[in-house]
C-alpha positions in Angstrom: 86.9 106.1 104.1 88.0 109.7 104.1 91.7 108.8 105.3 93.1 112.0 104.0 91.7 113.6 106.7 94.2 112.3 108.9 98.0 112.7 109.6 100.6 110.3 107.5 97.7 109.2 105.6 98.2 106.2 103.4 94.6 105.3 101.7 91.1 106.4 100.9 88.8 102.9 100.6 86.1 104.0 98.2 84.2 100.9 99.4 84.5 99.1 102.6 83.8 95.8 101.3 87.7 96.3 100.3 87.8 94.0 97.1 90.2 94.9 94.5 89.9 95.1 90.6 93.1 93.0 90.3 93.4 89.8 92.0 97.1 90.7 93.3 96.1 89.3 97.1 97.8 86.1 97.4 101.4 85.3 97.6 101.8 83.4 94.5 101.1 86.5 92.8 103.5 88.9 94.7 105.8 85.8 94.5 106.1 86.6 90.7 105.6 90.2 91.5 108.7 90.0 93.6 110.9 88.5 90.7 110.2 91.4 88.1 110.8 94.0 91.1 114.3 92.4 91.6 114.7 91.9 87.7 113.7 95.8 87.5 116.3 97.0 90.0 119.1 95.2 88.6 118.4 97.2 85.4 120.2 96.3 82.1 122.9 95.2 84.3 124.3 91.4 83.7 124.0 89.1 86.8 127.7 88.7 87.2 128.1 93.1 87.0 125.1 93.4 89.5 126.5 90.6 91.6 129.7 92.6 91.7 127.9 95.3 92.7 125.8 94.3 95.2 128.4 92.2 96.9 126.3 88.6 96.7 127.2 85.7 94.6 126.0 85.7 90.7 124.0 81.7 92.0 121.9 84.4 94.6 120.9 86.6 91.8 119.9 84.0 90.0 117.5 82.6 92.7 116.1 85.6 93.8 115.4 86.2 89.6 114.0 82.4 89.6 111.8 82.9 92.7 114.2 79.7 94.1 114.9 82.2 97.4 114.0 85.6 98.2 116.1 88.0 100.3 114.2 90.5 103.0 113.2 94.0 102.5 116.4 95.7 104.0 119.0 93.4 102.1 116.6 94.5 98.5 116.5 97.8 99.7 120.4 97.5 100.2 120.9 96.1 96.8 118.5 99.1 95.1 120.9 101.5 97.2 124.0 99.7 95.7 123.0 100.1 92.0 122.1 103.8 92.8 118.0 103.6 93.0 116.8 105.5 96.2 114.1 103.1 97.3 113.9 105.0 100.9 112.6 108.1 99.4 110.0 105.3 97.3 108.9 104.0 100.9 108.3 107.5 102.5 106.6 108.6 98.9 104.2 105.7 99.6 104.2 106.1 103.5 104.9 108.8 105.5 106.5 107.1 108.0 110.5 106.4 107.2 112.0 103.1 108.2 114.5 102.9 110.4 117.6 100.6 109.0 116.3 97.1 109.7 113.4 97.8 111.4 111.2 96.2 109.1 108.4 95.5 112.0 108.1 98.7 113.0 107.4 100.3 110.0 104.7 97.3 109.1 103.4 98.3 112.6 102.8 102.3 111.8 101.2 100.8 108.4 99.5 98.3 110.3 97.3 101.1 112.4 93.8 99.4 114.0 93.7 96.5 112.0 93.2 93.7 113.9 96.1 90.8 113.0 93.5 88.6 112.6 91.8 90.4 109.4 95.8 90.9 108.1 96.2 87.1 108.5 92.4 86.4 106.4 93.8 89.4 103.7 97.1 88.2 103.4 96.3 84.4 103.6 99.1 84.0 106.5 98.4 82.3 109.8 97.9 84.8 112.6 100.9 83.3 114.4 103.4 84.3 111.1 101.8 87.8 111.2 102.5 88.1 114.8 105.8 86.9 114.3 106.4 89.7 111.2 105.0 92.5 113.2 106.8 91.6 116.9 110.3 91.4 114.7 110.6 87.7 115.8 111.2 86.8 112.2 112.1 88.6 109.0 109.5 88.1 106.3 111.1 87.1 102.8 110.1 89.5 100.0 106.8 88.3 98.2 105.7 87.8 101.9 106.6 91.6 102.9 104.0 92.3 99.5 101.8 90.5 100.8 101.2 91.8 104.1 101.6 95.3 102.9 99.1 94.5 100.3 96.5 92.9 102.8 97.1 96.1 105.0 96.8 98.7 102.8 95.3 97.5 99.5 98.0 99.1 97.7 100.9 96.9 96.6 101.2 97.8 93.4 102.1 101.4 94.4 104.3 100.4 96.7 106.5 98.5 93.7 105.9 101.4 91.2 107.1 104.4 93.8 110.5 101.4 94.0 111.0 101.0 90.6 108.1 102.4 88.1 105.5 100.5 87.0 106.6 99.8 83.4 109.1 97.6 84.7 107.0 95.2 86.5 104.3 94.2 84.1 102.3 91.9 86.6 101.4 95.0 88.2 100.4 97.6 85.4 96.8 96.9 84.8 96.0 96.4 89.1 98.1 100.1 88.9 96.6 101.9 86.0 93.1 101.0 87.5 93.8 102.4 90.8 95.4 105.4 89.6 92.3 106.4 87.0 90.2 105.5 90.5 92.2 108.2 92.2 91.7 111.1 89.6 88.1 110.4 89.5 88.4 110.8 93.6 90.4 114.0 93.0 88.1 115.6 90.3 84.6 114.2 91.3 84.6 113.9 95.3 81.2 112.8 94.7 82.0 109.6 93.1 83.4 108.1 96.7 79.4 108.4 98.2 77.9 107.4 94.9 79.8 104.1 95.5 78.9 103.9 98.8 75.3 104.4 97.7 75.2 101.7 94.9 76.9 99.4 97.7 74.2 99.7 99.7 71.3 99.5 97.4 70.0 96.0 96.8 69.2 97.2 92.8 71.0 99.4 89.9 69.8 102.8 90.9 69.2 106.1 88.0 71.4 109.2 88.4 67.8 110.9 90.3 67.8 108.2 92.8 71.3 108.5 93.3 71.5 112.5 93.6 68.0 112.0 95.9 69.9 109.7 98.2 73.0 111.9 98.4 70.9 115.8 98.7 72.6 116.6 95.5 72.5 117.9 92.0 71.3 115.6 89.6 74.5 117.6 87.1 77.2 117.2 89.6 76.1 113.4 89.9 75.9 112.8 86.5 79.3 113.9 85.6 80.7 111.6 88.6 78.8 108.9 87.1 80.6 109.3 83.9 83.4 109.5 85.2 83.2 106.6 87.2 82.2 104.4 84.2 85.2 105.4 82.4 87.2 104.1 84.9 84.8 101.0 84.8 84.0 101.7 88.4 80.2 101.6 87.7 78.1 99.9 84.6 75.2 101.6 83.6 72.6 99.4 81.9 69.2 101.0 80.7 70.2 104.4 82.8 71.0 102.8 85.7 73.8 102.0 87.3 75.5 99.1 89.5 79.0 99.3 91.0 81.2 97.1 89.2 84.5 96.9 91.3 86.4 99.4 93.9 90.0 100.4 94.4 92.0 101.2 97.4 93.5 104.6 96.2 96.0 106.7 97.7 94.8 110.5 97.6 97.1 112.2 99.3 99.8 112.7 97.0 99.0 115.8 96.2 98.0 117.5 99.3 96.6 120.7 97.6 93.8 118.3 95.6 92.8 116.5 99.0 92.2 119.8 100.5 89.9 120.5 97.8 88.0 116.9 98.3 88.2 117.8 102.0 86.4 121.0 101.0 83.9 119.6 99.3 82.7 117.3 102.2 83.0 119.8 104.8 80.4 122.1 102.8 78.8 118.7 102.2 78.5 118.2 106.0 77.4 122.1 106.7 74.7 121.2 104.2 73.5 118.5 106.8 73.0 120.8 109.6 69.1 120.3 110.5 68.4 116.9 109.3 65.8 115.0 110.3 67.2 111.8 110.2 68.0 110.6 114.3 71.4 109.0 113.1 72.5 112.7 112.0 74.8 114.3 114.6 76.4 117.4 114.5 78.1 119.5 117.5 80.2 121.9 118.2 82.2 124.0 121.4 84.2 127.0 121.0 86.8 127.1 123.8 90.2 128.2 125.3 92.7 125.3 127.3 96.2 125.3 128.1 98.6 124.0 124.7 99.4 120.5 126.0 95.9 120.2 126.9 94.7 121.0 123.4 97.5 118.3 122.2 95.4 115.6 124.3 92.2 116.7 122.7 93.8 116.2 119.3 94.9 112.8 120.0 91.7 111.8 122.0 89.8 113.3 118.7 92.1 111.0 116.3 91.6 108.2 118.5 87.7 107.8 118.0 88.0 108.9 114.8 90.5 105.6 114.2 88.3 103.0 116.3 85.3 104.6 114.2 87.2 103.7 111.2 88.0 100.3 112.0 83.7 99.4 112.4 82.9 100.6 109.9 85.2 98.2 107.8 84.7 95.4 109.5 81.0 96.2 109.7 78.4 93.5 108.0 75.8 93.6 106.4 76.5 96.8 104.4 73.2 98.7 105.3 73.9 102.4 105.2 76.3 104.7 103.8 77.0 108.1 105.0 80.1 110.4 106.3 82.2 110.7 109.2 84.1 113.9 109.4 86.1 115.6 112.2 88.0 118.5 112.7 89.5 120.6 115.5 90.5 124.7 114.4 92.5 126.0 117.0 92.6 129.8 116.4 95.9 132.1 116.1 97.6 132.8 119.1 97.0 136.1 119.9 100.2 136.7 121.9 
C-alpha cells in the first residue's frame, strides 16, 4: 500500500488481500458495464444522429448497445471524441500516463507495472496467453475485455468509466463507485484508518479500539474517530466494542495531491515515531551525501526499483501475518550554485 508515494501513482490498496465491495471482476459484468458506457456517450442522441456522427452504420450502434459486438478502446474513444466528450483528458485524470493514438498495449503496460501476467490472467479470469497477447499488441482487446483487465490491474474500473462519462450514467457501476470514493475520504481525513485495516486483517479475532491503538503506538482518540469513520463507510463492523474488517476498496488517493501530502505527513511522523524500536524486523537508516546529478538520477530509480519489487511481495504474500509500513524517501538539498 502507500502508492501515492510514488510517481504517476494510480492506487492505494488499503488491504492486500485486494477483494472488492462490489463484485464488478468478471467480464459478464463489465460486458453490461460496457453497454451503459456506450449508451452514456451517445447521450440523448438517436442511433441514426449518433450513427451520423460517428461515421458507423446505425445496425453497429445497435450491437455495441445490445452487447451483440463491441468495438476497441481507440474506435470508443474515437466515437466519445466525435460527439464532443474528451475521454483522453478522462484516461490521464485516471492515469497519468497519456495514450498514444492506438497504442492500447502500451498504456495497459505502464498500468500493468510489477504485476506478474499470471496474477492479471487469475484477476481478470483471461488465460495468460490472451493477456500476453493484449499487453504485446498482438491483438486488440474488445471493450468489456479492456474493463476487465484494467479492472484486474488496478481494482478501479469503475473510476475509470465515471472520469469517461460520470457515474450517473452508468448505473451498474454507482454503488462499487460510491463505496470506493467514501473509502477514499476516510483515507484522506483519517490516515489511520489504512493500518487499522491492516491490523484487523491480521488479527485472527474482532479487536477493541485499545487493542487496536496498542498494536499501532497510537492514541486511543485518533483511533477511535478512524474507527467511526470506517464504519460509516461499512469498512469495519463493530459488535460489542469490537471491531472486524468487513470489506476493502482499492482507492485512488492521489487526486488531490495537496491531501496525499498530508497522509504522506502523517506516516513520515509515524515512521520518526519508530526510531528506537525494539522489534528486530524494524529498520531505519539513513546517509547524508553529495554525487554528481546523473548519479543521484540512478539512485532515484534504483530507490523506486526496490521500493516496486517490495510492493509486489507483499501483495502476493500469504498467509497474512503482519502488518506494518514501508516508506522511502530521497531529499536532495537546493543547489547551492
Amino acid at each position: 500500500m502507500g502508492e501515492a508515494s510514488l510517481p504517476n501513482p494510480h492506487r492505494t490498496v488499503q488491504n492486500a488481500s485486494h477483494f472488492q465491495a462490489i463484485a464488478c471482476n468478471t467480464v459478464r459484468v463489465w460486458k453490461t458495464i460496457s453497454q451503459e458506457l456506450l449508451r452514456a456517450i451517445r447521450g440523448s442522441r438517436s442511433q441514426e444522429a449518433f450513427s451520423r456522427k460517428v461515421g458507423i452504420s446505425v445496425a453497429t450502434v445497435a450491437a455495441w448497445e445490445n452487447g451483440r459486438r463491441f468495438p476497441t478502446l481507440p474506435r470508443a474513444l474515437a466515437a466519445s471524441t466525435a460527439v464532443g466528450l474528451d475521454p483522453h483528458a478522462a484516461l490521464l485524470a485516471f492515469h497519468a500516463e497519456p495514450m498514444a493514438p492506438d497504442d492500447t498495449a502500451a498504456w495497459l503496460r505502464s498500468l500493468q507495472g510489477d504485476q506478474r501476467r499470471e496474477d492479471i490472467a487469475t484477476e481478470s479470469g483471461a488465460s495468460i496467453h490472451q493477456v500476453g497477447r493484449w499487453l504485446s499488441g498482438r491483438a486488440e482487446p474488445r471493450l468489456p475485455d479492456l474493463l476487465t483487465l484494467v479492472h484486474a490491474m488496478t481494482g478501479r474500473g469503475e473510476d475509470l468509466v465515471a472520469e469517461w462519462v460520470g457515474n450517473d450514467h452508468v448505473p451498474s457501476i454507482q454503488a462499487a463507485w460510491r463505496a470506493r470514493d467514501a473509502a477514499r475520504r476516510v483515507a484522506w481525513q483519517h490516515p489511520w484508518s489504512e493500518a487499522i485495516l491492516q491490523v484487523l486483517t491480521v488479527h485472527p479475532g474482532p479487536m477493541d479500539t485499545v487493542a487496536i491503538a496498542q498494536s499501532l503506538n497510537a492514541e486511543n482518540t485518533a483511533i477511535d474517530q478512524a474507527l467511526g469513520a470506517l464504519r460509516t463507510a461499512h469498512l469495519v463492523r463493530r459488535r460489542s466494542g469490537r471491531y472486524r474488517a468487513t470489506q476493502t476498496q482499492t482507492v485512488d488517493t492521489s487526486t488531490q495531491p495537496e491531501r496525499v501530502n498530508d497522509v504522506k505527513r502523517h506516516w513520515a511522523g509515524i515512521a520518526a515515531q519508530s526510531i528506537g524500536s525494539s522489534d528486530p524486523l524494524h529498520l531505519s537508516a539513513y546517509n547524508v551525501f553529495s554525487c554528481s546529478e546523473d548519479d543521484l538520477v540512478i539512485v532515484r530509480e534504483e530507490l523506486l526499483d526496490a521500493f516496486r519489487r517490495a510492493r509486489a511481495r507483499i501483495a502476493s504474500s500469504s498467509p497474512t501475518e503482519r502488518a506494518g509500513l514501508l516508506m522511502v524517501q530521497l531529499v536532495p538539498f537546493a543547489d547551492p550554485r
